[in-house]
C-alpha positions in Angstrom: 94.9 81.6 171.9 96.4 79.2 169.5 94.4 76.2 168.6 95.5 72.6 169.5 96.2 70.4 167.0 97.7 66.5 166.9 99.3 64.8 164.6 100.5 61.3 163.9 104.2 60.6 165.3 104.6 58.7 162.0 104.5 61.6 160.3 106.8 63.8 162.0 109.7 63.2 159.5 107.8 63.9 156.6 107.1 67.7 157.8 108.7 71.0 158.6 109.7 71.5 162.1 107.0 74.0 162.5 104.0 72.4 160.1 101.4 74.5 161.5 103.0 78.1 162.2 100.7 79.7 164.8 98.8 76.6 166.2 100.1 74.4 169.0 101.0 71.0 167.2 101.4 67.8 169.3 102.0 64.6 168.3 100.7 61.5 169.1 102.2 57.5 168.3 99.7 55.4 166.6 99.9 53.0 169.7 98.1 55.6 171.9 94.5 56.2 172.7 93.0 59.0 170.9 93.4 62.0 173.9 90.2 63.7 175.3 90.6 67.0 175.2 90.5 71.0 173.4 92.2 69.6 169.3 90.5 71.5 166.8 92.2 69.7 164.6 93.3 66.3 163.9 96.0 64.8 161.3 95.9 60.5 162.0 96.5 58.0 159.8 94.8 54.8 158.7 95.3 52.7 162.0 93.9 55.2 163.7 90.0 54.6 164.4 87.6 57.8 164.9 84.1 56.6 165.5 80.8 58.7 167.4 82.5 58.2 171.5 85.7 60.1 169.8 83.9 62.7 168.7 81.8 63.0 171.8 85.3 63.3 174.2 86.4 66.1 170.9 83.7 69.1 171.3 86.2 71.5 169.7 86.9 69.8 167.0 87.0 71.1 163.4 88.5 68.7 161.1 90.1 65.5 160.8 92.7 65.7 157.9 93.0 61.8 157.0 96.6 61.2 156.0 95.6 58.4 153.0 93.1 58.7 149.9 91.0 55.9 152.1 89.0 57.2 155.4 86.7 53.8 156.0 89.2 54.4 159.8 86.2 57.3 160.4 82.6 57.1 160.9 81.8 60.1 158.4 78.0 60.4 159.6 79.3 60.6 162.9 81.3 63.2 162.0 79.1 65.0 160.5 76.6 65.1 163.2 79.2 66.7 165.2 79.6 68.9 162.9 83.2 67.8 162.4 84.6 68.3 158.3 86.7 64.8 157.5 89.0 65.5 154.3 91.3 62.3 152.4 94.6 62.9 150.3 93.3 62.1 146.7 95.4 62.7 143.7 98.5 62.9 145.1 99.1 58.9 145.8 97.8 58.0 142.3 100.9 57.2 140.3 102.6 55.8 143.1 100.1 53.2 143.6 99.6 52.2 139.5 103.0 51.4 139.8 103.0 49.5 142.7 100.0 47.9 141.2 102.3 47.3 138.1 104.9 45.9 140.4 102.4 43.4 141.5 100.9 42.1 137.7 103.9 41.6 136.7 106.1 39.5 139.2 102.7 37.3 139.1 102.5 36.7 135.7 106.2 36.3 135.3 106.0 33.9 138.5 109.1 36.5 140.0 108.6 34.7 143.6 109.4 31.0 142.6 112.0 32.5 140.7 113.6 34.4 143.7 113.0 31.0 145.3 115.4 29.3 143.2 118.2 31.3 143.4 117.5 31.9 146.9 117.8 28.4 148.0 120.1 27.7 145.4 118.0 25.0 143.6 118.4 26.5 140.9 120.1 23.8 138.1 120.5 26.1 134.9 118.1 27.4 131.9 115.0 24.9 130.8 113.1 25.8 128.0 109.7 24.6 130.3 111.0 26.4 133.3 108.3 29.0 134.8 106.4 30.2 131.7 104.3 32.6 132.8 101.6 34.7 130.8 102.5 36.9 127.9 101.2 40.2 129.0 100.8 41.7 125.3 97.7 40.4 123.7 95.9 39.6 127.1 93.2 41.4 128.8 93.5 43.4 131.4 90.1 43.6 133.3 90.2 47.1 135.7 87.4 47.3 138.5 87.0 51.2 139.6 88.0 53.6 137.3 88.3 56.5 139.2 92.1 58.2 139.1 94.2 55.0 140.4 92.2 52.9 137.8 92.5 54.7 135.2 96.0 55.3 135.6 96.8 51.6 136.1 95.0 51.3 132.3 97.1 53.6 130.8 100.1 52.0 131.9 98.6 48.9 130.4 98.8 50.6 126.7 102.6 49.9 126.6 102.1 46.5 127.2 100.2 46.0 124.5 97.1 44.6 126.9 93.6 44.9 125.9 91.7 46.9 128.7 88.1 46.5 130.0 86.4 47.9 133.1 83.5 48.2 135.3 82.6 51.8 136.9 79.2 53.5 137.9 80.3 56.2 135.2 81.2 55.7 131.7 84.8 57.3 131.3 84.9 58.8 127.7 88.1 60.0 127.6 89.7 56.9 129.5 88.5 55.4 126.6 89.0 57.4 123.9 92.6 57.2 125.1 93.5 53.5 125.8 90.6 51.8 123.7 89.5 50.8 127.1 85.4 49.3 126.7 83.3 49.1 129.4 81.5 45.7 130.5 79.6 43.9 132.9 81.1 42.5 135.6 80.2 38.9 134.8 81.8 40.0 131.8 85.0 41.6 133.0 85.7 38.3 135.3 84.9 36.1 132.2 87.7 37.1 129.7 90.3 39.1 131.9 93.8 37.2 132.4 94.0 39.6 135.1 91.6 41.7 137.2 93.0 44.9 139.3 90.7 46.5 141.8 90.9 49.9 142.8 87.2 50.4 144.9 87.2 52.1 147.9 85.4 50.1 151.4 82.4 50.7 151.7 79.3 48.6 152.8 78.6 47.8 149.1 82.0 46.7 148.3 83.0 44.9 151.6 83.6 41.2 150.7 82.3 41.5 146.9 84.9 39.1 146.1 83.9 36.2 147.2 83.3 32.7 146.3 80.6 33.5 143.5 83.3 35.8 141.9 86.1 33.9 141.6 83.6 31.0 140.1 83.1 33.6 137.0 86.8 34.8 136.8 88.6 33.0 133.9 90.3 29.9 134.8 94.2 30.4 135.6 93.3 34.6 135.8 94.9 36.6 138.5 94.1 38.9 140.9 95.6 42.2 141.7 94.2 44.0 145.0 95.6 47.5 146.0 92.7 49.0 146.7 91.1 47.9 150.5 92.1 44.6 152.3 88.5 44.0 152.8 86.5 44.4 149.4 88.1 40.6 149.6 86.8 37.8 151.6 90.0 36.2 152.4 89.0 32.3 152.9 87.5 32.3 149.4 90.4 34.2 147.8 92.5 31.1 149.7 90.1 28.5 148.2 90.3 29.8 144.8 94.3 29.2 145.0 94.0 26.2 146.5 91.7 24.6 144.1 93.4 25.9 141.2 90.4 28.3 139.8 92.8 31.3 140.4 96.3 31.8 138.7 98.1 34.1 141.1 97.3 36.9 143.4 99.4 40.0 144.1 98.2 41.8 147.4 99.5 45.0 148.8 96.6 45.5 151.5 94.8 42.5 153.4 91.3 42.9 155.6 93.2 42.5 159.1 96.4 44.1 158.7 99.0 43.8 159.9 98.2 40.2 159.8 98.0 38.1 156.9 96.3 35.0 156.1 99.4 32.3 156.3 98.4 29.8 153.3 98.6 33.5 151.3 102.1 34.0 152.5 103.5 30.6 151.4 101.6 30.3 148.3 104.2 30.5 145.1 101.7 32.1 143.0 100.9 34.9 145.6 103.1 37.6 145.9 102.6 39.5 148.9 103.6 43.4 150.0 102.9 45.0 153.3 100.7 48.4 152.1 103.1 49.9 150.2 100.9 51.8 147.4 101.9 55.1 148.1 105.5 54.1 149.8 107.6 56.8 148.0 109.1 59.8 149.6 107.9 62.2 147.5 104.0 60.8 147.1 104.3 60.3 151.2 105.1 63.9 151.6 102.7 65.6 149.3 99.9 63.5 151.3 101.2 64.5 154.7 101.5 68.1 153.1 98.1 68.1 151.5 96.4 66.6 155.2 98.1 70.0 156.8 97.1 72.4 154.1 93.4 71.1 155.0 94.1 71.7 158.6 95.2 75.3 157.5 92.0 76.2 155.4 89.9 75.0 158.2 91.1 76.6 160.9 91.3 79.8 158.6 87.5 79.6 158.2 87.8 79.0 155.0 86.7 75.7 153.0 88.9 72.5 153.1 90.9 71.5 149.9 89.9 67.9 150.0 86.3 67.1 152.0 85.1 63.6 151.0 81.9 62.9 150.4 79.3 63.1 153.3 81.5 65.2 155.0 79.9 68.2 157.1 
């Protein structure tokens, strides 16, 4: 008997017609109640919520292949305890997201959304020697908390631009730093002297809401900060605070604690340049995820270890 297996809808296009030869696939619209039912297998993505009553209406469940490099969408000890294996997508989004990230540093400090607002309105009235000076990049520091793959990769982009790099990580990262002079610091000493601060932690319940108003207090005056990491490692009414009151410089934000929704002052702030999750929007990174969730599925159901598990993870 072939085992069942569901997928994401949203994910349909990115795979071969026949993704799991020898298992019945069936695929299931984000918008739609996780199914009771005989799945050994399940591919979702991150809207897609997976908590101990899932698992309890799931008793032939295997593995849940999460199609992102985040899985804060599953209860992992619940999983667990049902003996249910929960892999990610790591690796494979990393490049895509330091360039988003780099995206994101610099139309902040080259103010690129009052700029677009000029033309765009046509208020625009020529050159001015004064007009939108932004922050020279080469020369400034570029302060990098997490420096697991996307970090470090966001760092070594950074070489080219002449920024000095610091960072904060639970590990020391030799060869990061043997590579980009990178040092690591304190935090209070990262926020201190960084023109810009990138985060790249995962959520967890040590990092939910770490930024908040005591942090942006210790950033550097006129700083910026760049988040494409979790929505929620920010509390968003101090992040709006620290804009308002002129602590922070700028903010560019690919991910937000509530999506899809997004704070409105954050939205029509000129210094805050806003994307809707697009870290790992590229065809190729979104296929080698999707492709790396099924190759999971395909291990598993083998009997053979997963690619991918994350940690925890029965």
């Amino acid at each position: 008997m072939m085992a069942r297996v569901l997928i994401a809808a949203e994910l349909r296009q990115l795979l071969a017609e026949d993704p799991l030869p020898g298992h019945a696939v069936e695929w299931i619209p984000a918008s739609e109640l996780t199914p009771a039912g005989d799945f050994a297998a399940v591919v979702p993505i991150l809207s897609r919520q997976f908590g101990n009553a899932d698992f309890d209406t799931l008793p032939a469940l295997r593995i849940v292949a999460n199609c992102a490099v985040g899985y804060d969408n599953i209860d992992v000890d619940a999983a667990r305890r049902h003996g249910v294996i929960v892999t990610n997508t790591p690796d494979v989004l990393t490049d895509a997201t330091a360039d988003l990230a780099w995206y994101l540093i610099l139309a902040v400090a080259r103010r690129a959304k009052e700029g677009e607002a000029l033309i765009r309105t046509r208020a625009w009235t020529g050159w001015h020697p004064q007009q939108l000076l932004g922050l020279e990049l080469r020369g400034a520091t570029l302060g990098i908390v997490g420096a697991g793959r996307i970090g470090q990769a966001v760092g070594h982009r950074a070489v080219a631009f002449g920024m000095r790099i610091v960072y904060v990580d639970r590990e020391e990262r030799t060869a990061f730093e043997e590579s980009t002079g990178a040092r690591r610091v304190s935090l209070g000493g990262l926020l201190a002297q960084s023109d810009v601060v990138s985060l790249h932690v995962p959520a967890t319940a040590e990092t939910r809401g770490m930024v908040d108003e005591g942090w942006f207090a210790r950033m550097r005056p006129g700083s910026f900060l760049i988040n494409t990491a979790r929505g929620d490692v920010v509390q968003e009414s101090a992040l709006v605070a620290a804009l308002e009151g002129g602590r922070l410089g700028g903010a560019g934000l690919d991910v937000f604690p509530r999506e899809p929704e997004v704070h409105p002052a954050l939205v029509s702030h000129p210094r805050v340049v806003t994307l809707p999750h697009l870290g790992s929007a590229t065809v190729a990174t979104r296929r080698a995820m999707v492709g790396l969730a099924v190759r999971n599925v395909r291990e598993v159901l083998a009997g053979r270890p997963p690619l991918t598990p994350v940690p925890g993870s029965a």
